[in-house]
C-alpha positions in Angstrom: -5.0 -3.1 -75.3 -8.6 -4.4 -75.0 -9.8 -1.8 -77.2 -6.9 -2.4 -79.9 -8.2 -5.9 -79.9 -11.4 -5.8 -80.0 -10.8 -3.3 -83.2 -8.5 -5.9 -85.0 -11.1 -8.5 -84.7 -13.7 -6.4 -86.3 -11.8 -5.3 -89.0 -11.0 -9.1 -89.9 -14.8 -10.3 -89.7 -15.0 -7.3 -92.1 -12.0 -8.3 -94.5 -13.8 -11.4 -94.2 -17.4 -10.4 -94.8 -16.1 -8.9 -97.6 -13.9 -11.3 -99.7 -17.0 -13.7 -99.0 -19.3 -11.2 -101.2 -17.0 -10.9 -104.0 -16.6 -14.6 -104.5 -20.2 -14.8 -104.0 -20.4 -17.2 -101.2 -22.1 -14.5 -98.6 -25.7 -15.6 -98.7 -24.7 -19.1 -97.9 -22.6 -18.0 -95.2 -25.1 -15.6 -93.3 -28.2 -18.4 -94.1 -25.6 -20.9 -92.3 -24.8 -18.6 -89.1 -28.0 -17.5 -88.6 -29.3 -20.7 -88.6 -26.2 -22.2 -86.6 -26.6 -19.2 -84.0 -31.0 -19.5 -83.8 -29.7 -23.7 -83.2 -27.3 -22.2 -80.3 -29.7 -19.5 -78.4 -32.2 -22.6 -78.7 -30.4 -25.0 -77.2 -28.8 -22.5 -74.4 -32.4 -21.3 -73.6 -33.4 -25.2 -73.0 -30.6 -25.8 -70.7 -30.8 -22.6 -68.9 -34.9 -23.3 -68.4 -34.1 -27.4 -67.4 -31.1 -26.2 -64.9 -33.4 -23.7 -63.0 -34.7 -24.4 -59.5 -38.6 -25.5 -60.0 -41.0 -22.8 -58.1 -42.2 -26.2 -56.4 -39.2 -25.9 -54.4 -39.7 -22.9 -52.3 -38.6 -23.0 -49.0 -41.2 -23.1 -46.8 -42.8 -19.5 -45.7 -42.1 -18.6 -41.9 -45.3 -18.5 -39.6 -45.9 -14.9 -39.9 -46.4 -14.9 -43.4 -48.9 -17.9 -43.1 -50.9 -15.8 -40.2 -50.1 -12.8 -42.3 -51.8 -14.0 -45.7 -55.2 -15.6 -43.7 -57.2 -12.9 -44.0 -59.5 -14.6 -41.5 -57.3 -14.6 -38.8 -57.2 -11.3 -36.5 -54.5 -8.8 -36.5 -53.7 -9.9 -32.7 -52.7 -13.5 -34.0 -50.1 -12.2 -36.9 -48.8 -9.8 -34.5 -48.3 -12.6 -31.7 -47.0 -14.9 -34.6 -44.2 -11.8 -35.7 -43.1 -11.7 -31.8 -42.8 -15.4 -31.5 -41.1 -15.5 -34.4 -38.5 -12.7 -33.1 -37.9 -14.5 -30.0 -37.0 -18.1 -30.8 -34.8 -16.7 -34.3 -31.4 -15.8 -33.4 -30.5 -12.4 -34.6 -27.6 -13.4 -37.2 -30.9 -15.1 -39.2 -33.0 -12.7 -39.4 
């Protein structure tokens, strides 16, 4: 059924397509749905771009990663930060 449909609307846009370009009125029609659809991507992009979360909003990195990323601290501290960590997370978080 899905397939039937989708094959009945394409042969209309091309019935369509078609009677535009023998009464001449094709150009005008593609020039106006291109530039309708470039308005629509445009203004979809925009939204999508202003609705997504900002990279300022992170959540904060656990300690291990912090320990982990300083290369100045010793491999003693991140491991001591990883096993703190472990203990005081409960187990459904992790």
């Amino acid at each position: 059924m899905r397939t039937t449909g989708r094959f009945l609307l394409v042969v209309w846009l091309m019935v369509a397509l078609g009677l535009l370009g023998i009464d001449g009125r094709l150009p005008e029609f593609l020039a106006g749905a291109v530039c309708g659809s470039l308005l629509l991507l445009g203004l979809f992009s925009l939204v999508r771009q202003q609705l997504a979360p900002s990279i300022l909003d992170r959540p904060v990195l656990p300690e291990r990663y912090r320990v982990a990323d300083d290369l100045s601290q010793p491999i003693a501290a991140v491991v001591a930060a990883a096993e703190q960590e472990a203990i005081t997370v409960p187990a459904t978080r992790r």
